[in-house]
DRENMI-412200 format. One record per residue (C-alpha): x, y, z; residue number from 1; residue in one letter. Coordinates in steps of 0.2 Angstrom, whole numbers, plus 5000, padded with zeros to 4 digits. Each point is the difference from the previous one (the first is absolute). Example, Ala and Ser with C-alpha at 12.3 -4.5 7.8 and 13.67 -1.06 7.14 Angstrom:
# DRENMI-412200
- 5062/4978/5039/1/A
- 5006/5017/4997/2/S
This chain:
# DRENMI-412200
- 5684/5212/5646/1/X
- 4987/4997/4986/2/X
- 4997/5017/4998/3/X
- 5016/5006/4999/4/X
- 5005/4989/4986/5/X
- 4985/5007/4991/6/X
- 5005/5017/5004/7/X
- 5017/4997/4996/8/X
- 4994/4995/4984/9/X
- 4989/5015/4998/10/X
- 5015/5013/5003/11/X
- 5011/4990/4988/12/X
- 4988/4998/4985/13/X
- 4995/5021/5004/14/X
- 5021/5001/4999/15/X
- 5002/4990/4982/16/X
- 5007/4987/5009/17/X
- 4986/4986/4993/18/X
- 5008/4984/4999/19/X
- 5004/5003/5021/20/X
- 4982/5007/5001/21/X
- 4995/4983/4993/22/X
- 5012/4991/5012/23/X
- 4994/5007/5014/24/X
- 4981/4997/4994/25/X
- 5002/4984/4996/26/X
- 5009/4998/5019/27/X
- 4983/5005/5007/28/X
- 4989/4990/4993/29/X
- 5011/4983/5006/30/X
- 4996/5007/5016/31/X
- 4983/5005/4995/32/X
- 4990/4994/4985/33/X
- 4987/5008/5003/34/X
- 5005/5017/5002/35/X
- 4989/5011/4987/36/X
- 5011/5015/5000/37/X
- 5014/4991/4995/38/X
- 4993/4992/4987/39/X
- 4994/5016/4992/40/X
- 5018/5008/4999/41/X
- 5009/4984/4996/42/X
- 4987/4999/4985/43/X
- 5003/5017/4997/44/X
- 5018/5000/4998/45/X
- 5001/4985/4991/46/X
- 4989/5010/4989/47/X
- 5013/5013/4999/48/X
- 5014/4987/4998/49/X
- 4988/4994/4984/50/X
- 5000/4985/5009/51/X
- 4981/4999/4997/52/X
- 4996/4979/4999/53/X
- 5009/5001/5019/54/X
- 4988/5015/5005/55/X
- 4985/4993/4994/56/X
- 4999/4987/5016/57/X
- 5002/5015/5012/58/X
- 4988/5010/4992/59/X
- 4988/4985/5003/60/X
- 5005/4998/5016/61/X
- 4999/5018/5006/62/X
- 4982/4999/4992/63/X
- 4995/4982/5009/64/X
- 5006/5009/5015/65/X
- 4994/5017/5001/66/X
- 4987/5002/4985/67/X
- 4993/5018/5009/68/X
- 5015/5007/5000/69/X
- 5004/5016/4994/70/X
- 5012/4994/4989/71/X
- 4990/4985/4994/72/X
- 4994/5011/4985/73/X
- 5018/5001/4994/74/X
- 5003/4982/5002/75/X
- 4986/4997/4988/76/X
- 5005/5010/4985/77/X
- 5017/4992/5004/78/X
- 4991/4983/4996/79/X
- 4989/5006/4988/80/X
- 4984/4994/5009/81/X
């Protein structure tokens, strides 16, 4: 049920609901660290929480994880790298 937590998450951070979102992220990843997706909207809304020191490490992550994707561009300028 991995990806149901992530998209749990994913409808609650869409919602406003980001602390659950993060809850529900971080849920994920105990099940499965390295889940890319994950990882880019836990980053993501810890970004939007302006919670960036705890993004950082899931930006990196993400990017350790799935450097080609589409949204790897994003994760960079997120890092400033």
């Amino acid at each position: 049920f991995v990806e149901a937590r992530a998209n749990l998450g994913c409808v609650l951070a869409e919602t406003g609901d980001r602390e659950l979102a993060v809850a529900a992220f971080e849920g994920a990843l105990q099940f499965h660290v390295d889940y890319a997706d994950v990882h880019y909207h836990l980053a993501r809304t810890l970004d939007e929480l302006g919670r960036t020191s705890s993004a950082e490490s899931h930006w990196r992550a993400f990017l350790r994880l799935a450097p080609d994707s589409p949204w790897a561009d994003e994760a960079r300028e997120r890092l400033g790298i």
